[in-house]
N, C-alpha and C positions, 0 to 999 in steps of 0.2 A: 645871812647865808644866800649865796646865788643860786637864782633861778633852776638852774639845769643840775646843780647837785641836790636837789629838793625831789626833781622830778626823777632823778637817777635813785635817790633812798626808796622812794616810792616802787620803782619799776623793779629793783632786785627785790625789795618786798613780796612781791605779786608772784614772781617769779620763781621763788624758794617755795612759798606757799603752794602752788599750781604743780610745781614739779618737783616738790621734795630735796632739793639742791642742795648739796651743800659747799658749803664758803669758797671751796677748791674749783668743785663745778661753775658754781656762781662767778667769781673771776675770772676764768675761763671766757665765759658765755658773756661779758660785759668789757673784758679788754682791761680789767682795773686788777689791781694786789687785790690778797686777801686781808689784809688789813682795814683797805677803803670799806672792803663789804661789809667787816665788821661794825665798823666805827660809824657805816653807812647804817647798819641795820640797829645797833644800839645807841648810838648817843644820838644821831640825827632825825632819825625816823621818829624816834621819844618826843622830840620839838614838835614834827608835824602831824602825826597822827598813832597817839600812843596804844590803839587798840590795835591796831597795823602792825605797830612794832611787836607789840606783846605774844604773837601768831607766829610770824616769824620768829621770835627768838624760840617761842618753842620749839620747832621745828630744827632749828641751828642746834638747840638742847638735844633734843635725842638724838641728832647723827654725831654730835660729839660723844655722845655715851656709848654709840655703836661703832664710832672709830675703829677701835682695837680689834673689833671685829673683821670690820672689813680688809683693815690689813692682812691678818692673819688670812682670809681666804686668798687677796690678791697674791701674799706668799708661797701658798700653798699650791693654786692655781699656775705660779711662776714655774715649780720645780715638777710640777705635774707636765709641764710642757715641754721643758730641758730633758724629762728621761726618756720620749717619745722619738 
């Protein structure tokens, strides 16, 4: 694996961790798919530093359970602003 995608698994690590991000944000905020983050924060991050990863995916865990949630408000929030 090269250098700079080693230090890239790492940096979105820290990064999700620090700031609660999730995969959407985090692509965002790196310029990369939400896939890369994925794939950055599960299968590569596992290689280099498996305690790292295991944080981070917590973390990717409970905003994926709160998904639905946040949808539903952003929804809600949307139609709240259309009646105004």
């Amino acid at each position: 694996m090269k250098d700079y995608i080693e230090e890239r698994a790492v940096e979105i690590a820290y990064y999700i961790i620090e700031t609660k991000a999730t995969v959407r944000q985090t692509a965002k905020k790196f310029g990369i798919s939400k896939s890369t983050v994925h794939k950055d924060v599960t299968d590569r991050l596992s290689e280099i530093n498996p305690g790292l990863a295991g944080e981070a995916r917590k973390i990717l865990d409970v905003n994926k359970e709160e998904r639905h949630i946040r949808g539903g408000l952003a929804t809600r929030e949307k139609y709240l602003h259309m009646q105004h």
